[in-house]
MARSEMAR-635822 format. One record per residue (C-alpha): residue number from 1; residue in one letter; y, z, x. Coordinates in nm, 2 decimals, decimal comma. Example, Ala and Ser with C-alpha at 12.3 -4.5 7.8 and 13.67 -1.06 7.14 Angstrom:
<lummars>
<lummar 1; A; <-0,45; 0,78; 1,23>>
<lummar 2; S; <-0,11; 0,71; 1,37>>
</lummars>
This chain:
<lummars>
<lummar 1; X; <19,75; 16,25; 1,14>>
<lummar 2; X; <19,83; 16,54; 1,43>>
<lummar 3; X; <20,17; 16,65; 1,44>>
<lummar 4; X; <20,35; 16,49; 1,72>>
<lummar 5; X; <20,40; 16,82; 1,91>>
<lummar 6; X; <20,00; 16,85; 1,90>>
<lummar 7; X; <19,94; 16,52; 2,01>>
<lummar 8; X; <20,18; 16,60; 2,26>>
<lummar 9; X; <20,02; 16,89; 2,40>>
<lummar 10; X; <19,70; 16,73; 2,43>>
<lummar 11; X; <19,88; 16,48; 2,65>>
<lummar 12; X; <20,01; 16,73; 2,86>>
<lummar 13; X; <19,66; 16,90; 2,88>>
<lummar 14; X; <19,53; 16,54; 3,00>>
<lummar 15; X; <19,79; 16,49; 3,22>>
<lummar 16; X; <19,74; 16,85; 3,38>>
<lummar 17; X; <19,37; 16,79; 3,43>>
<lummar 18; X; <19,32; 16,39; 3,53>>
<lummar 19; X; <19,18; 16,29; 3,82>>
<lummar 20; X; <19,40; 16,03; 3,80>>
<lummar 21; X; <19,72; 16,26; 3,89>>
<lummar 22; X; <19,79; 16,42; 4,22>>
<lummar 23; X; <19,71; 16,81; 4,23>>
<lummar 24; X; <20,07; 16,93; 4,23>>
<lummar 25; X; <20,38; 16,83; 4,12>>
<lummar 26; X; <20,61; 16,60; 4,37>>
<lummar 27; X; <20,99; 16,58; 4,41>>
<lummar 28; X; <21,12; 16,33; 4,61>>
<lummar 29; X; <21,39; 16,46; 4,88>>
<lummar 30; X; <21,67; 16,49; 4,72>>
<lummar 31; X; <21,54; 16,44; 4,33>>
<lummar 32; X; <21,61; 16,62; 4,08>>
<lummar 33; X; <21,30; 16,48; 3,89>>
<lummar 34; X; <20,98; 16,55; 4,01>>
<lummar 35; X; <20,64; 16,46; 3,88>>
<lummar 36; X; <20,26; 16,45; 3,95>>
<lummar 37; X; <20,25; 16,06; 4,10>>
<lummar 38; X; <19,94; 15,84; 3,97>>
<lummar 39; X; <19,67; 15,82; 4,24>>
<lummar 40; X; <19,82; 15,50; 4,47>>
<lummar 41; X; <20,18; 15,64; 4,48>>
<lummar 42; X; <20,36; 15,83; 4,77>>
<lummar 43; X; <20,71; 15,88; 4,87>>
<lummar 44; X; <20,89; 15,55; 4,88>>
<lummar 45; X; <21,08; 15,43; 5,20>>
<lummar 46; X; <21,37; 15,26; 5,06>>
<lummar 47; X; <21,48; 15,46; 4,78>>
<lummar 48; X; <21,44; 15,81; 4,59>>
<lummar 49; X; <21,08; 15,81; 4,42>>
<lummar 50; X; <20,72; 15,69; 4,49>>
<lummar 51; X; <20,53; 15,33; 4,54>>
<lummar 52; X; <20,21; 15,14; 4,64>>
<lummar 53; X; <20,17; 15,08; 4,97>>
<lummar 54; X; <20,19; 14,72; 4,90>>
<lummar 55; X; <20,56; 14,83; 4,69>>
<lummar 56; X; <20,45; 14,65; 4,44>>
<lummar 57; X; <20,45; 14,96; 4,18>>
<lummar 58; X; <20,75; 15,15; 4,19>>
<lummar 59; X; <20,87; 15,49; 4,03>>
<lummar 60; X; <21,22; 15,52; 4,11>>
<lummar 61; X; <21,41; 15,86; 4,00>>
<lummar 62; X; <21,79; 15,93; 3,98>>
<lummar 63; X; <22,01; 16,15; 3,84>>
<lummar 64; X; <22,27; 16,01; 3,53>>
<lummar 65; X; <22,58; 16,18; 3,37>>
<lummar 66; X; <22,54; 16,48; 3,19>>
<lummar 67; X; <22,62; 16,32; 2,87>>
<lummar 68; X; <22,39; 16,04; 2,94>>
<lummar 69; X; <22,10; 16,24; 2,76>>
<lummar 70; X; <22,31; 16,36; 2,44>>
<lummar 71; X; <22,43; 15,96; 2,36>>
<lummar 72; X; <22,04; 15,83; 2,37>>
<lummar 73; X; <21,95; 16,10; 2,16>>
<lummar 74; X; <22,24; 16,06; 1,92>>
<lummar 75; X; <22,16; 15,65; 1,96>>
<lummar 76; X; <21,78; 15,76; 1,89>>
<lummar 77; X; <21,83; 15,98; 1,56>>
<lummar 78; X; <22,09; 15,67; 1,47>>
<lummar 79; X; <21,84; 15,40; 1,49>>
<lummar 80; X; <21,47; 15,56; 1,58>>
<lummar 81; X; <21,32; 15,16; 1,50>>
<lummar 82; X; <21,51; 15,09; 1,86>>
<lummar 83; X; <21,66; 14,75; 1,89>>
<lummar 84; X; <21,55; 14,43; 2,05>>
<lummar 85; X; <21,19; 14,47; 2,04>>
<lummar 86; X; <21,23; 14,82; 2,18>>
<lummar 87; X; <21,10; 15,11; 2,03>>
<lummar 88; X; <21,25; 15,47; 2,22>>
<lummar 89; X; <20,98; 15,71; 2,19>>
<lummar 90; X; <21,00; 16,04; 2,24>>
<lummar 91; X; <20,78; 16,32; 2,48>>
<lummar 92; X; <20,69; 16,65; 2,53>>
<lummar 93; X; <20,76; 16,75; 2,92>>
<lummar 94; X; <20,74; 17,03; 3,13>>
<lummar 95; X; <21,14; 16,92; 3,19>>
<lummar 96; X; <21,24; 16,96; 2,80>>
<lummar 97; X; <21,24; 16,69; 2,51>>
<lummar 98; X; <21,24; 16,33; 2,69>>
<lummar 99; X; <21,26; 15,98; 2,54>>
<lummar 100; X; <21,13; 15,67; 2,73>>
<lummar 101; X; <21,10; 15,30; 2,64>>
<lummar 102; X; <20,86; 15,06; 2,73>>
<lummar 103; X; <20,87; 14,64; 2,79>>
<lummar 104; X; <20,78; 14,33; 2,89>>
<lummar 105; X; <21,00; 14,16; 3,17>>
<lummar 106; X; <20,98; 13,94; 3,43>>
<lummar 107; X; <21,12; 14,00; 3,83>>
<lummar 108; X; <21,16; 13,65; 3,97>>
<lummar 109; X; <20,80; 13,47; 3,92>>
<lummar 110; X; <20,61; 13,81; 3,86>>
<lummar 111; X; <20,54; 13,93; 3,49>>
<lummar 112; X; <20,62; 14,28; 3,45>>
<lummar 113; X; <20,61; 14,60; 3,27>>
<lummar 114; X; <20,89; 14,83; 3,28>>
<lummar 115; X; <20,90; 15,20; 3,16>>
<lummar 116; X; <21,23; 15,44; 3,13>>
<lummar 117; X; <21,30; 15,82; 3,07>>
<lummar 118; X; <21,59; 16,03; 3,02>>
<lummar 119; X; <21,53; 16,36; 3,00>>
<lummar 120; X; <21,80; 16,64; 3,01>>
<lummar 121; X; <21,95; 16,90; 3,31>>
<lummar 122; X; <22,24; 17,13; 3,34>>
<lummar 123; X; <22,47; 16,93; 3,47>>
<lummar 124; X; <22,28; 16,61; 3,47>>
<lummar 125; X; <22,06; 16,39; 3,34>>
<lummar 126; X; <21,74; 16,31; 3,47>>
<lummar 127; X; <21,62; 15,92; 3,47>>
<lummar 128; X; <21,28; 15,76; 3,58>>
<lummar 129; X; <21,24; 15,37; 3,56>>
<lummar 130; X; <20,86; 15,24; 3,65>>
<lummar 131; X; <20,79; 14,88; 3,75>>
<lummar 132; X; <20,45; 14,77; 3,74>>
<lummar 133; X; <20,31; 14,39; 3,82>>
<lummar 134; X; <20,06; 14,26; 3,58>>
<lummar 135; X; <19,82; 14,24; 3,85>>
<lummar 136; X; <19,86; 14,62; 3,88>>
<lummar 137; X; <19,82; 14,71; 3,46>>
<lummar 138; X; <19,49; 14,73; 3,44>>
<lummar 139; X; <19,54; 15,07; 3,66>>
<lummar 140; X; <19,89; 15,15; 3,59>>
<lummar 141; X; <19,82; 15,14; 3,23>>
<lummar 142; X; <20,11; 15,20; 2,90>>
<lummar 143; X; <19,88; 15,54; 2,88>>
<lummar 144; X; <19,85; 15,63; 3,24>>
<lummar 145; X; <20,26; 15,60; 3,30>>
<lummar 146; X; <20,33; 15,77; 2,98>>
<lummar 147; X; <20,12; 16,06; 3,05>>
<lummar 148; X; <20,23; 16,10; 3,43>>
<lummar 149; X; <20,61; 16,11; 3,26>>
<lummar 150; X; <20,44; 16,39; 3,08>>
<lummar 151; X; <20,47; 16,60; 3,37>>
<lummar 152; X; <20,79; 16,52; 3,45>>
<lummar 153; X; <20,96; 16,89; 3,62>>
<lummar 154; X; <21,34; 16,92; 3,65>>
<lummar 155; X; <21,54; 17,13; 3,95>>
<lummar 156; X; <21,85; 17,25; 3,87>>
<lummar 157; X; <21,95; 17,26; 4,24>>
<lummar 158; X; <21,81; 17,06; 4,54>>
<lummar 159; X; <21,77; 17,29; 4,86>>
<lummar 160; X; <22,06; 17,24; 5,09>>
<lummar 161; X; <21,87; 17,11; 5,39>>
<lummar 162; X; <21,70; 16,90; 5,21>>
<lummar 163; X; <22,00; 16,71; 5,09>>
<lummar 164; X; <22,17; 16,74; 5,44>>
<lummar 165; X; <21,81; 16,60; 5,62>>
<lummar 166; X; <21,86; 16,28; 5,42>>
<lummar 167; X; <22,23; 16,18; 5,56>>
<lummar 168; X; <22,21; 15,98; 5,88>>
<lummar 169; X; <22,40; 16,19; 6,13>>
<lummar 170; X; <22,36; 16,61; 6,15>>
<lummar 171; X; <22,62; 16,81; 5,95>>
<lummar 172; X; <22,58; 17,16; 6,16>>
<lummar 173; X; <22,88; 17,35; 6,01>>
<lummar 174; X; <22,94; 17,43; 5,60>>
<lummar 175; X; <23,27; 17,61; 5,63>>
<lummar 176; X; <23,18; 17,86; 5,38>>
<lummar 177; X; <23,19; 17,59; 5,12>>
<lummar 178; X; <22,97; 17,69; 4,83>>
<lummar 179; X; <22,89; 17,40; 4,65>>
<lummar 180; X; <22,69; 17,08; 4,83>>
<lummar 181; X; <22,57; 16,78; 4,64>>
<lummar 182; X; <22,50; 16,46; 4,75>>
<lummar 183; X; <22,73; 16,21; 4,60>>
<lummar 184; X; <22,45; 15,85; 4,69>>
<lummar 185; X; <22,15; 16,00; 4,84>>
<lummar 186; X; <22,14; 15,97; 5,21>>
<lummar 187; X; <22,49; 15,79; 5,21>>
<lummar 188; X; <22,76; 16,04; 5,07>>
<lummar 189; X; <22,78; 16,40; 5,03>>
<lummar 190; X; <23,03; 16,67; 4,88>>
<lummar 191; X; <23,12; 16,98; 4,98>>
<lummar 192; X; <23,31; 17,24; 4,78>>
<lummar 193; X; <23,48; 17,53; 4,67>>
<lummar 194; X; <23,43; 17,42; 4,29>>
<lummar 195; X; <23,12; 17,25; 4,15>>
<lummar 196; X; <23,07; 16,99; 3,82>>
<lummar 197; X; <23,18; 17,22; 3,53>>
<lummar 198; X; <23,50; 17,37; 3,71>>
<lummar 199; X; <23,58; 17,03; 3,86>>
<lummar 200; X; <23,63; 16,97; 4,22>>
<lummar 201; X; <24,00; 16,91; 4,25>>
<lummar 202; X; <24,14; 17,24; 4,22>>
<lummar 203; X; <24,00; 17,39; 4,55>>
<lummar 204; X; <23,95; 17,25; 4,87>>
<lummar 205; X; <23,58; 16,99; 4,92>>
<lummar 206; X; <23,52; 16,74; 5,11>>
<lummar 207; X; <23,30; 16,40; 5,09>>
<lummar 208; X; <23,12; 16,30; 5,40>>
<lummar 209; X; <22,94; 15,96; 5,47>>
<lummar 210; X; <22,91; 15,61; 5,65>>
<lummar 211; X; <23,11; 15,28; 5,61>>
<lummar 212; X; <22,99; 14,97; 5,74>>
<lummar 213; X; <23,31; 14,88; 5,92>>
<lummar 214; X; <23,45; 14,98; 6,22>>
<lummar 215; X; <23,72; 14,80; 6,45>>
<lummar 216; X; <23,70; 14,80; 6,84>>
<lummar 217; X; <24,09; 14,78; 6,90>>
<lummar 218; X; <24,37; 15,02; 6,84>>
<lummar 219; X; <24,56; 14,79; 6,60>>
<lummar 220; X; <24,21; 14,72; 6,42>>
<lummar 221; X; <24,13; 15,07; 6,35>>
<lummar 222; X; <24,49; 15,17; 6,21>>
<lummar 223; X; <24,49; 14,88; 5,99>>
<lummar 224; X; <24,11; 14,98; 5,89>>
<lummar 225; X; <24,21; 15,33; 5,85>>
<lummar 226; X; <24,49; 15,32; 5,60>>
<lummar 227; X; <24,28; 15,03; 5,43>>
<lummar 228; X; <24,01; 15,28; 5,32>>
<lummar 229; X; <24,25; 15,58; 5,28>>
<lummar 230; X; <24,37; 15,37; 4,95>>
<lummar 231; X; <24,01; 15,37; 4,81>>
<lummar 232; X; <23,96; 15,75; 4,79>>
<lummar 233; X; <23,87; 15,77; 4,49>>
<lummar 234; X; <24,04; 16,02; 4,22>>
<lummar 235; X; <24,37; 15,99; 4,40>>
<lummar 236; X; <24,71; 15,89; 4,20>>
<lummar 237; X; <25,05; 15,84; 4,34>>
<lummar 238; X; <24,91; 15,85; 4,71>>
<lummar 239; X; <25,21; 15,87; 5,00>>
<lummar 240; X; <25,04; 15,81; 5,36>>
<lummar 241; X; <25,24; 16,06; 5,55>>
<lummar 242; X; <25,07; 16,03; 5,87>>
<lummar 243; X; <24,78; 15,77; 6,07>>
<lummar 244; X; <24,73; 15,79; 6,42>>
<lummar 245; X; <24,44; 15,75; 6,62>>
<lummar 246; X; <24,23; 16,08; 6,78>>
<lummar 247; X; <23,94; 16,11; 6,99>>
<lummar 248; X; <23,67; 16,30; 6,77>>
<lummar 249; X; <23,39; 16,45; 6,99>>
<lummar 250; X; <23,44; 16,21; 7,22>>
<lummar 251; X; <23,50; 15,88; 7,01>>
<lummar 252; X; <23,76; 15,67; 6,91>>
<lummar 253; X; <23,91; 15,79; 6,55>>
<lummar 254; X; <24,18; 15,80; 6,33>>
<lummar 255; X; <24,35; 16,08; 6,14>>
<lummar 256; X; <24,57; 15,98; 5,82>>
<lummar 257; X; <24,70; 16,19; 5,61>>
<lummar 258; X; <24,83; 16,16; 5,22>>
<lummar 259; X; <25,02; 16,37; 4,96>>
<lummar 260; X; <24,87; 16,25; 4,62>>
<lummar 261; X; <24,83; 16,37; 4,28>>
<lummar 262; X; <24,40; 16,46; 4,18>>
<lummar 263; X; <24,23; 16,59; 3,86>>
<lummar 264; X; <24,27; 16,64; 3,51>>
<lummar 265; X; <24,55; 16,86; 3,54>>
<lummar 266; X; <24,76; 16,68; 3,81>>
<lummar 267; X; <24,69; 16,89; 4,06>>
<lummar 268; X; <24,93; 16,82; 4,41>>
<lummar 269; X; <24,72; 16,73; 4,70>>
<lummar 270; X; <24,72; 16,70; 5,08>>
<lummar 271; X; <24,45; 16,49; 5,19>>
<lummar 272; X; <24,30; 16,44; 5,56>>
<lummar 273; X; <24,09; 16,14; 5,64>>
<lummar 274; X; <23,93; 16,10; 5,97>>
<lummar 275; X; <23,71; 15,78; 6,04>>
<lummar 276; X; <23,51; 15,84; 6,36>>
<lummar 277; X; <23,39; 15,50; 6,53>>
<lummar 278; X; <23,07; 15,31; 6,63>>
<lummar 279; X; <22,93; 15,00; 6,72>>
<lummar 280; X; <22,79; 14,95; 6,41>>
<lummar 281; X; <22,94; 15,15; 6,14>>
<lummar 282; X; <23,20; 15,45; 6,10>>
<lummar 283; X; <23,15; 15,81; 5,98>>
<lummar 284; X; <23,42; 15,86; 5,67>>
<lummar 285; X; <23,54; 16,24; 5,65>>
<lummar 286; X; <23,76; 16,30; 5,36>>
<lummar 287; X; <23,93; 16,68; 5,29>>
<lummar 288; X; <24,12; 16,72; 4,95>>
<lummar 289; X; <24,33; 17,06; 4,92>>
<lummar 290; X; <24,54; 17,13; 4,64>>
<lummar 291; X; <24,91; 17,20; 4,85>>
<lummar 292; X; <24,95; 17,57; 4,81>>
<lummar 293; X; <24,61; 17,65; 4,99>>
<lummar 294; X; <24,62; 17,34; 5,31>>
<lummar 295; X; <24,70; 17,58; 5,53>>
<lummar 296; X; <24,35; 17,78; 5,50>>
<lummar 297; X; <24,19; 17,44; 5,39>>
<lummar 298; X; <24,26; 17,24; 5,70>>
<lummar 299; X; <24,06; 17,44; 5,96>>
<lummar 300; X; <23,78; 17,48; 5,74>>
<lummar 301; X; <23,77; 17,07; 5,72>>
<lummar 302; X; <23,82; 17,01; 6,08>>
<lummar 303; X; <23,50; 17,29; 6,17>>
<lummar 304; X; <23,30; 17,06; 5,96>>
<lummar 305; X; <23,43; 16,75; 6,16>>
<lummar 306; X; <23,41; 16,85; 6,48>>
<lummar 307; X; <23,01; 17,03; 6,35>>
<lummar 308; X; <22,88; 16,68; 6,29>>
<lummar 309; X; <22,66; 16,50; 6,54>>
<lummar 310; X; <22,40; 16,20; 6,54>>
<lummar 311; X; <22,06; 16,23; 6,49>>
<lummar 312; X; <21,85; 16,20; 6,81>>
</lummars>
């Protein structure tokens, strides 16, 4: 029998040379993961990853905790028979070491057959899930999905206008900020001084994005305001020290402000939230500074308010 890493390779050189595979390899905006799609696939419309035209075959990618790839392998190497009817296997990728599983499941009246990877980043991990109708297997075959995971690619970072193109209003002014993720893909993003292995409390960041509420009367908005300022998430011992409503950029808003406790190591907080209004929906703007350095935070936060517009 070959050895595994040779029977790998040769999947890699079939997955490189198919006509079955698109030329180059695709990521997704705002993936980490990218890929060469099957023939039939292109960027999906709803979510992060590709699909049929008809959506009935869908590849969707997301990023998991960093540690998410360590405790499959550990479960792996614990019990490599899998459980369930499950058997994890294990691939060769362009992306390092992944391991994928493969079943038999139905969505609603459909038969189905489902396909997952993990494979591992710096400070992520990379995950693929593949739905594909039983109408659908005699092209998206076991073989063909397993070899397009083959070419699975992973990007460390994601370029910053890329992540900022996929949030639904315009964020024209980074304050310096060095670090910008997106927190849900075109719904929430972070900005910040610190980044994943430091840990965002200790410096100054902020989290942009969109609720679905918004209030059309004075006393509606406050209450809606210091509603939501409870939810921030991270925050510990949280005193509302001031909520009064603004006009930002022309809209109706509300400022509140809160002295917490954030972080690992307790670190004391002032917090700004503004909600800006609109018929449908409000944009959230959170800024989290660690007390000693407000002052220099808070004018950094409010030139990435007052820097957001809608999209035309």
């Amino acid at each position: 029998m070959m050895p595994f890493r040779v029977l790998a390779a040769v999947a890699l050189l079939i997955a490189a040379t198919c006509s079955a595979y698109a030329a180059d390899v695709v990521f997704p905006p705002g993936a980490h993961v990218g890929m060469k799609p099957l023939v039939g696939l292109s960027r999906a419309k709803t979510f992060i990853g590709f699909e049929t035209e008809d959506q009935s075959v869908r590849v969707l990618i997301a990023d998991l905790p960093a540690d998410a790839y360590g405790e499959v392998v550990s479960a792996f190497k614990a019990n490599p028979a899998g459980s369930g009817g499950i058997k994890p296997e294990s691939l060769e990728t362009p992306a390092g070491l992944g391991y994928y599983t493969i079943e038999s499941a139905r969505d609603g009246a459909t038969n189905v057959r489902r396909y997952s990877m993990i494979l591992p980043g710096s400070t992520f991990s990379g995950y693929v899930a593949v739905q594909v109708p039983e109408n659908a297997a005699k092209i998206y075959t076991d073989d063909a999905v397993r070899q397009m995971f083959a070419t699975a690619v992973i990007r460390n970072e994601v370029p910053v206008d890329e992540q900022l193109g996929m949030m639904p209003f315009k964020v024209t002014q980074l304050a310096d900020f060095k670090t910008v993720r997106m927190l849900a893909p075109g719904a929430a993003l972070i900005l910040a001084d610190g980044d994943e292995r430091t840990g965002f409390e200790a410096k100054p960041f902020m989290i942009l994005g969109v609720i679905t509420s918004t209030a059309a009367s004075p006393d509606d908005r406050g209450r809606l305001a210091q509603q939501v300022a409870t939810t921030i998430p991270g925050v510990r011992d949280g005193r509302i020290t001031m909520s009064e409503p603004i006009r930002i950029d022309g809209q109706p808003g509300y400022e509140t402000r809160i002295d917490a406790t954030s972080g690992k190591d307790n670190t004391p907080v002032t917090i700004v939230q503004w909600l800006r209004f609109g018929s449908q929906s409000s944009v959230r703007i959170i800024g989290s500074s660690p007390r000693t350095d407000w002052e220099t935070a808070f004018p950094r936060f409010r030139a990435v308010r007052d820097g957001i517009e809608p999209r035309g």
